[in-house]
DOVO-415662 format. One record per residue (C-alpha): residue number from 1; x, y, z. Coordinates in nm, 2 decimals, decimal comma. Layout:
<sites>
+-----+--------+--------+--------+
|   k |      u |      v |      w |
+-----+--------+--------+--------+
| NUM |      X |      Y |      Z |
...
+-----+--------+--------+--------+
</sites>
This chain:
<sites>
+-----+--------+--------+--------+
|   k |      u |      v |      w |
+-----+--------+--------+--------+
|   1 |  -0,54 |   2,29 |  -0,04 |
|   2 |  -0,84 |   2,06 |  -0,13 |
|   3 |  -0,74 |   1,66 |  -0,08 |
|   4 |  -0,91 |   1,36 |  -0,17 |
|   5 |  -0,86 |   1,00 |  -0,05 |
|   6 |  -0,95 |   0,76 |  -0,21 |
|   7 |  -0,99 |   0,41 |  -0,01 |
|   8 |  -1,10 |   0,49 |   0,36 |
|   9 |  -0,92 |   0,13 |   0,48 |
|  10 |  -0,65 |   0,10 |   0,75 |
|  11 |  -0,42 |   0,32 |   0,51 |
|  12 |  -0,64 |   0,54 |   0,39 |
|  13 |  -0,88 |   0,57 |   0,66 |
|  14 |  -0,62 |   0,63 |   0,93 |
|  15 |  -0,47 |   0,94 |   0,69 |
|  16 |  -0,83 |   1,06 |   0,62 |
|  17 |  -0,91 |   1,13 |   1,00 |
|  18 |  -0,55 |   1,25 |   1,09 |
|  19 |  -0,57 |   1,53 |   0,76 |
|  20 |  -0,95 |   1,59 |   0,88 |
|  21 |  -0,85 |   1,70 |   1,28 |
|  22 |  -0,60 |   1,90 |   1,14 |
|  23 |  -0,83 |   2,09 |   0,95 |
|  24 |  -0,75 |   2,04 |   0,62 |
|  25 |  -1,03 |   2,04 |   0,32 |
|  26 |  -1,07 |   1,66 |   0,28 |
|  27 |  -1,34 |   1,44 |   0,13 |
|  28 |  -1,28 |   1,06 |   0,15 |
|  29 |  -1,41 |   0,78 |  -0,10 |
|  30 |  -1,52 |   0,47 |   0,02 |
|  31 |  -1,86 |   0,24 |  -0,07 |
|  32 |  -2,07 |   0,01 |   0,08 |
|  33 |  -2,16 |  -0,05 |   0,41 |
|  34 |  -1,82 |   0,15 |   0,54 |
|  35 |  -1,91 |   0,42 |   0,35 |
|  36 |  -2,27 |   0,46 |   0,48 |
|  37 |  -2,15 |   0,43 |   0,87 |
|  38 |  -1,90 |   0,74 |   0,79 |
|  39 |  -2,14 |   0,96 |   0,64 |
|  40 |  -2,38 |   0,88 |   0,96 |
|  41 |  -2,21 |   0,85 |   1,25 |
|  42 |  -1,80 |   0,96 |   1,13 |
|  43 |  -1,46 |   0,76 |   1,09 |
|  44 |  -1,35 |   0,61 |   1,45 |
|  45 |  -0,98 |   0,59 |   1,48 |
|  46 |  -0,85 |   0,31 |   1,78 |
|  47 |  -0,49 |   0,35 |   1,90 |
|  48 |  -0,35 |   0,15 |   2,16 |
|  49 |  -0,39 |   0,41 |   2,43 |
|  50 |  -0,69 |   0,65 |   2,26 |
|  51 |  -0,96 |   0,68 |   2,08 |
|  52 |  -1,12 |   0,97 |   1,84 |
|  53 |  -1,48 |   0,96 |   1,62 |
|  54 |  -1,45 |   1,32 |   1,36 |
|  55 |  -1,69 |   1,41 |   1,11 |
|  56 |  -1,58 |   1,32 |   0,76 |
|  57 |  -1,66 |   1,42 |   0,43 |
|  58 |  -1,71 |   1,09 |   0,24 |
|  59 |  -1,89 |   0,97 |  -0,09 |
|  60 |  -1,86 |   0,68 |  -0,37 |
|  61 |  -1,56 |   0,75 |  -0,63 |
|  62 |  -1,84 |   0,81 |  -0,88 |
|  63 |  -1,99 |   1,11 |  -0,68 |
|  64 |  -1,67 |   1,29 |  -0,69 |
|  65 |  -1,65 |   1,70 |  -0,80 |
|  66 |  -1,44 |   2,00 |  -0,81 |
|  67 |  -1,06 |   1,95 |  -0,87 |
|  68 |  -0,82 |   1,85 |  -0,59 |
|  69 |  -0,45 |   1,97 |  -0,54 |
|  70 |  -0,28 |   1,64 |  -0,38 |
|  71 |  -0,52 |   1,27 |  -0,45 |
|  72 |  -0,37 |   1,00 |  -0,23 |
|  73 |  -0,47 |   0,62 |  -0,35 |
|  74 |  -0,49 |   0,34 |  -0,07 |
|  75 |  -0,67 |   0,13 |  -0,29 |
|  76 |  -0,51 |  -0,18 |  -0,36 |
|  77 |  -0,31 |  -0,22 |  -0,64 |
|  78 |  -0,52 |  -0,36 |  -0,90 |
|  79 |  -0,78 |  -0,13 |  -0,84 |
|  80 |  -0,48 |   0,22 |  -0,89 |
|  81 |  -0,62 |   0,29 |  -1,27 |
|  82 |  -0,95 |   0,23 |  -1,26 |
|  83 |  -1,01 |   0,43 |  -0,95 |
|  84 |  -0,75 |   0,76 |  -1,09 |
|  85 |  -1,03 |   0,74 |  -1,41 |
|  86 |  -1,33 |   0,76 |  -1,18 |
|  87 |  -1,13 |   1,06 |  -1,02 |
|  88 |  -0,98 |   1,23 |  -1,38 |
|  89 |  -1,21 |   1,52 |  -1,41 |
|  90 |  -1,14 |   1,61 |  -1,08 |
|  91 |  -0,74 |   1,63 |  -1,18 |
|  92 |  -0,52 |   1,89 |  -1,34 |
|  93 |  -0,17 |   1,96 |  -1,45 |
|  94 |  -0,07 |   2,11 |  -1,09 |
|  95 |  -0,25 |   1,84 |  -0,91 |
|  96 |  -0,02 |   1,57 |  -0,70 |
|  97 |  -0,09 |   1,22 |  -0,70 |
|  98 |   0,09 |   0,97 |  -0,54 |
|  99 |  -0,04 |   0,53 |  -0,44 |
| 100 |   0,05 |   0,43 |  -0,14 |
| 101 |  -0,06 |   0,07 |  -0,27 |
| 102 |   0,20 |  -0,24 |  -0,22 |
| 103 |   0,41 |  -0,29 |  -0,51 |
| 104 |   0,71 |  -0,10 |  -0,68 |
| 105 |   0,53 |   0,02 |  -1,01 |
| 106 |   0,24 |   0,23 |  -0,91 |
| 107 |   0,40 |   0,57 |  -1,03 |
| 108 |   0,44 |   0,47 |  -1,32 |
| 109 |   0,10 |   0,32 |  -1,37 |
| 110 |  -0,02 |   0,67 |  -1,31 |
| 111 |   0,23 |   0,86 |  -1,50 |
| 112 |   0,10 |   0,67 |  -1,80 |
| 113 |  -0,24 |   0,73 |  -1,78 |
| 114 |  -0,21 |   1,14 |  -1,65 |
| 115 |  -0,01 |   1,46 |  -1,71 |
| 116 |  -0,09 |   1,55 |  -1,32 |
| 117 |   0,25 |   1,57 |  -1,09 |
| 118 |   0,34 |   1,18 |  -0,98 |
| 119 |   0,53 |   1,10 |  -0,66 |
| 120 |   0,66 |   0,76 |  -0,58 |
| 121 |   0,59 |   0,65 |  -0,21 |
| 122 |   0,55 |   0,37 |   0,07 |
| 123 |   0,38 |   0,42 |   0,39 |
| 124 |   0,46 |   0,22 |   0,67 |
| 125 |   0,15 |   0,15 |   0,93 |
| 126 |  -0,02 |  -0,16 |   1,13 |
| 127 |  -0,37 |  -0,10 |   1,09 |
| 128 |  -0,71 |  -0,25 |   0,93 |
| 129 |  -1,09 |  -0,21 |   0,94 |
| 130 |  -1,24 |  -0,36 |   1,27 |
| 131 |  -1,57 |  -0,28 |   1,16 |
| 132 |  -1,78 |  -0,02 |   0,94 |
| 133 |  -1,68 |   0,30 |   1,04 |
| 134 |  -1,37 |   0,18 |   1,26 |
| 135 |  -1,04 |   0,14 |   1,18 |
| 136 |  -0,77 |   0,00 |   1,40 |
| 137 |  -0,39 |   0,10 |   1,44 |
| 138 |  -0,21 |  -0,12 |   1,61 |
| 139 |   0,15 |   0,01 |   1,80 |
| 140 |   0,33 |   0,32 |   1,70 |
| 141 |   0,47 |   0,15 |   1,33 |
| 142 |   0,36 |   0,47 |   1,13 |
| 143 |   0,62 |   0,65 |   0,86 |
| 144 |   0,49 |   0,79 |   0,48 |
| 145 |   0,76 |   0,81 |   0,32 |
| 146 |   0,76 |   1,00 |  -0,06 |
| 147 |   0,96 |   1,14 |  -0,31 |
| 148 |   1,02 |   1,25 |  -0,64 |
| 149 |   0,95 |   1,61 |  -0,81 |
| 150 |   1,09 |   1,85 |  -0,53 |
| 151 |   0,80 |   2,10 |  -0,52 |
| 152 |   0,57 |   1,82 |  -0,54 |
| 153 |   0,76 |   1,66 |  -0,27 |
| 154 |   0,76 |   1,95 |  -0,04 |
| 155 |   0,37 |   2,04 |  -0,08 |
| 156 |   0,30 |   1,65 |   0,01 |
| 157 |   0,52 |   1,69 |   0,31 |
| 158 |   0,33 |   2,05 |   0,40 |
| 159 |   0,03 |   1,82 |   0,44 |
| 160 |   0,20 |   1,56 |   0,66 |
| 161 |   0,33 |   1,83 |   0,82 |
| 162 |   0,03 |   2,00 |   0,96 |
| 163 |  -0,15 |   1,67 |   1,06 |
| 164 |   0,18 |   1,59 |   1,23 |
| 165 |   0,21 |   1,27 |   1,07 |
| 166 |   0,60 |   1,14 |   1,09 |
| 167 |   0,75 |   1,12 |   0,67 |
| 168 |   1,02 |   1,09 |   0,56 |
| 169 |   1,16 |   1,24 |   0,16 |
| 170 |   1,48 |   1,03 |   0,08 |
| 171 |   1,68 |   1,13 |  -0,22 |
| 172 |   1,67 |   0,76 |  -0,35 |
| 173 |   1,28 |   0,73 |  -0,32 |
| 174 |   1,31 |   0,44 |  -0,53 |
| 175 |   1,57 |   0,23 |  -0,32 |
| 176 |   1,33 |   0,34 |  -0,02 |
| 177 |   1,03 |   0,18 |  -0,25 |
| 178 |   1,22 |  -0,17 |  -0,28 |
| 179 |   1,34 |  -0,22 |   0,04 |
| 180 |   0,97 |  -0,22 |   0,21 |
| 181 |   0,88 |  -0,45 |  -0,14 |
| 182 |   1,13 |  -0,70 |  -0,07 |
| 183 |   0,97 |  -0,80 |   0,23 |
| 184 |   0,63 |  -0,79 |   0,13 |
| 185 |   0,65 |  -0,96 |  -0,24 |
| 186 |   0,84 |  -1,29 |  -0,05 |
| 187 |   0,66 |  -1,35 |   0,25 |
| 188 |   0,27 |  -1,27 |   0,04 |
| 189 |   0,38 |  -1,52 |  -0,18 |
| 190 |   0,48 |  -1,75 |   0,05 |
| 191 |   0,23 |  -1,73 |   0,29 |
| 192 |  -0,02 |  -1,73 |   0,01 |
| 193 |   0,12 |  -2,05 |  -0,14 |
| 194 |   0,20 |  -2,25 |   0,20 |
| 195 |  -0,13 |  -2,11 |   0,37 |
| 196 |   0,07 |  -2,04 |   0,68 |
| 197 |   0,16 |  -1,70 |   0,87 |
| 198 |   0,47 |  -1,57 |   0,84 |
| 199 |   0,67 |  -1,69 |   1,13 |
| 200 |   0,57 |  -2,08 |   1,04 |
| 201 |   0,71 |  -1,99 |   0,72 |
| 202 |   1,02 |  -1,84 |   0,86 |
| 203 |   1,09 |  -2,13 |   1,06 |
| 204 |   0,94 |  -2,46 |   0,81 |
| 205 |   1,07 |  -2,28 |   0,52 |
| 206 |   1,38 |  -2,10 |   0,59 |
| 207 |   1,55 |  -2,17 |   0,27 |
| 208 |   1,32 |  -2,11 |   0,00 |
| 209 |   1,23 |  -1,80 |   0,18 |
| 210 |   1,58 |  -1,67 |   0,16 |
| 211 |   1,59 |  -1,78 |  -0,23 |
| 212 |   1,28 |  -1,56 |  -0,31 |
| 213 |   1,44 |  -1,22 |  -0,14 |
| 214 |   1,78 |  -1,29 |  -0,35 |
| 215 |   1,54 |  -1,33 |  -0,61 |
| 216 |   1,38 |  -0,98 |  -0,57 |
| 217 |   1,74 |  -0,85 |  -0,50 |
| 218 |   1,83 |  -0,99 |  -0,82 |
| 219 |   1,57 |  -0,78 |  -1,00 |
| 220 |   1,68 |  -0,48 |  -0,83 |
| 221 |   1,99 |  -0,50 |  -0,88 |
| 222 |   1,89 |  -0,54 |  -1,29 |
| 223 |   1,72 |  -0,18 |  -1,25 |
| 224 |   2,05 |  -0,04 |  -1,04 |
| 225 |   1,88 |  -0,07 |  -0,71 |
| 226 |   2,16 |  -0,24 |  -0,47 |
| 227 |   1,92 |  -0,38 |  -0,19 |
| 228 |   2,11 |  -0,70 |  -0,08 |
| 229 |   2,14 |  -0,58 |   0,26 |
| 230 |   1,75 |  -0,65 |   0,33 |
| 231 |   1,79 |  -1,01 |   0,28 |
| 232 |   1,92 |  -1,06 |   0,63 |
| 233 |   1,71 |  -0,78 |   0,77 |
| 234 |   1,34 |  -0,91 |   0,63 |
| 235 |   1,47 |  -1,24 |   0,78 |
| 236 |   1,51 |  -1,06 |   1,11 |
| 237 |   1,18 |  -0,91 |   1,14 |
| 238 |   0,97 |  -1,24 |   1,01 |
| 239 |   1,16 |  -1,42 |   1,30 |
| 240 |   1,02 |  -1,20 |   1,54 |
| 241 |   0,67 |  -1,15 |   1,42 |
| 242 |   0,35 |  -1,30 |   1,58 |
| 243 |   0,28 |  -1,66 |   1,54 |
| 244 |  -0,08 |  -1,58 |   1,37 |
| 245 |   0,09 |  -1,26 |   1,17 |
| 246 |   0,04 |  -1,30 |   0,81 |
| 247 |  -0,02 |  -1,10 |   0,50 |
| 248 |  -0,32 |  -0,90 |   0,36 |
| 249 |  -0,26 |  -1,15 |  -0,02 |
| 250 |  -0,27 |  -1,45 |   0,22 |
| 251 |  -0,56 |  -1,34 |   0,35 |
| 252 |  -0,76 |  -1,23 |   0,04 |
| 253 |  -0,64 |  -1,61 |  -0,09 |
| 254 |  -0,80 |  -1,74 |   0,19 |
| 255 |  -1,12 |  -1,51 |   0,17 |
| 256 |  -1,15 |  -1,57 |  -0,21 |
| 257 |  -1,14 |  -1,25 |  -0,25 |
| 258 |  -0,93 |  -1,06 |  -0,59 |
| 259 |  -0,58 |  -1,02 |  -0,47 |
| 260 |  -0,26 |  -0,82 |  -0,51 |
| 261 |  -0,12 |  -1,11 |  -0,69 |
| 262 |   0,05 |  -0,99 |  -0,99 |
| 263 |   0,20 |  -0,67 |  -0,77 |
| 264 |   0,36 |  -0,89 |  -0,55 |
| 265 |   0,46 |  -1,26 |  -0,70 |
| 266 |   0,42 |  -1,16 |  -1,09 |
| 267 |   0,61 |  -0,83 |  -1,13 |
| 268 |   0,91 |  -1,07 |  -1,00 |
| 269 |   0,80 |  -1,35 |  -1,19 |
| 270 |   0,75 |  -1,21 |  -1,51 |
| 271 |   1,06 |  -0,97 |  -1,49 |
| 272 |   1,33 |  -1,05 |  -1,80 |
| 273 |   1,70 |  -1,07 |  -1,83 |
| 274 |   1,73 |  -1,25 |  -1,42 |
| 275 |   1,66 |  -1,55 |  -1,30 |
| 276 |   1,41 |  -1,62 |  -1,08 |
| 277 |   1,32 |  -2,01 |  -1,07 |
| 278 |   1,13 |  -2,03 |  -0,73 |
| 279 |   0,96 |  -1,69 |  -0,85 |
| 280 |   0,82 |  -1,82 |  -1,14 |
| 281 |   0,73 |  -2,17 |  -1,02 |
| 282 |   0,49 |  -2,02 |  -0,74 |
| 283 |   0,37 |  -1,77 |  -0,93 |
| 284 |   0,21 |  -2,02 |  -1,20 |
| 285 |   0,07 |  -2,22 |  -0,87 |
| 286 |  -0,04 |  -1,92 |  -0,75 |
| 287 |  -0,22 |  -1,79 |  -1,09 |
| 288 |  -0,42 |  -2,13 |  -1,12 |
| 289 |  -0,51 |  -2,12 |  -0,75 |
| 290 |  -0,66 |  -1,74 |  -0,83 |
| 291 |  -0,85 |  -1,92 |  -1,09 |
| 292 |  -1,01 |  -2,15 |  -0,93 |
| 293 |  -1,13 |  -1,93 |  -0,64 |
| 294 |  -1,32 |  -1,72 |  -0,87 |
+-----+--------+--------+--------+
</sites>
């Protein structure tokens, strides 16, 4: 089994090592300065309690050869199509692919631009590059959890298997999709349109913050999604988040950097046949904000 992933970031980067200890044929894509410190000295992973440098095959997107059985993207979203085209030549029929990007949608951006086998998936995991070469998980949070075409499924869960990496394969991969969406699409474009982290938004902006997740649940429901019950629950976990926790789209809005913008406020706001007023309003904010930071 030959596997490529492509993005070497907290997501990617953490998955990378873990597949590369356990032995399995892996080459990484990264670039720039990240890239260069992997090929010379490894990919560092930092835990809480331990630490661990292994060797890594890693190149530019551009470089890559051969054909892969399973390509995992932890690019961001907007960068899903352009980066499976780099990676194309390298794909066939039997190959799997699955994004473990934010949004809701990525599946199907790659079902419509290859014939390869598409899972749907989330992955749940606190981490981020502290420097080139180093990435950074922070607590226990990890969880990949896929679905989709059942052989697919199972091959994808061989993988996670033998790097003993916890999954889970839910029937309703979908439902499982949303309900990690609901809470990121509200509090990115809130935090991204207040400037503030996510518990100053949970406690200065209580209401509106509970109108944007009946919003999303709104648009699920439209698609036969029933996922009402997170309101309360991404409520919950905001309250008990750090004071300077925020989001990666806050973040990129404050580094002027491109950001995951139309993933995360647009695919609500621009959704037909439900309403979503506070949606919409931010999202134009939002857009022109974008804009000007360019």
């Amino acid at each position: 089994m030959r596997v490529a992933v492509v993005g070497l970031g907290g997501v990617g980067g953490y998955l990378a090592a873990k597949f590369a200890q356990a032995g399995v044929d892996i080459v990484g894509f990264a670039r720039g300065e990240h890239l260069r410190e992997i090929q010379k000295n490894g990919l560092t992973i930092k835990e809480d309690e331990k630490e661990f440098t292994i060797a890594l095959s890693a190149k530019e997107l551009r470089e890559a050869e051969g054909s892969f059985d399973i390509v995992l993207f932890c690019v961001k979203s907007y960068d899903i199509e352009q980066s499976y085209k780099e990676i194309a030549a390298c794909v066939s029929e039997k190959s799997i692919l699955i994004s473990f990007s934010n949004g809701v949608d990525n599946g199907d951006k790659l079902r419509a631009i290859s014939h390869a086998r598409v899972l749907d998936g989330v992955i749940y995991i606190l981490s981020h590059i502290e420097k080139a070469g180093v990435i950074r998980k922070k607590g226990k949070v990890f969880a990949a959890v896929f679905g989709g075409e059942k052989e697919a499924t199972q091959e994808l869960a061989t993988l996670f298997e033998k790097a003993d990496l916890r999954f889970k394969t839910p029937s309703d991969i979908q439902t499982a999709i949303w309900k990690k969406y609901i809470f990121i699409a509200a509090f990115a474009t809130l935090t991204s349109y207040y400037d503030k982290s996510i518990l100053t938004i949970y406690k200065e902006h209580y209401d509106e913050a509970k109108r944007l997740l009946e919003e999303i649940a709104a648009v699920a429901r439209s698609r036969g999604i029933m996922i009402d019950d997170e309101i309360e629950k991404a409520l919950g976990t905001a309250s008990k988040l750090p004071a300077d926790a925020s989001t990666s789209m806050h973040l990129d809005f404050q580094n002027r950097n491109q950001t995951e913008l139309e993933s995360l406020t647009g695919f609500i706001a621009n959704s037909k046949g439900v309403e979503h007023k506070s949606f919409s309003y931010i999202y134009e904010q939002l857009k022109e904000r974008a804009l000007l930071n360019k």
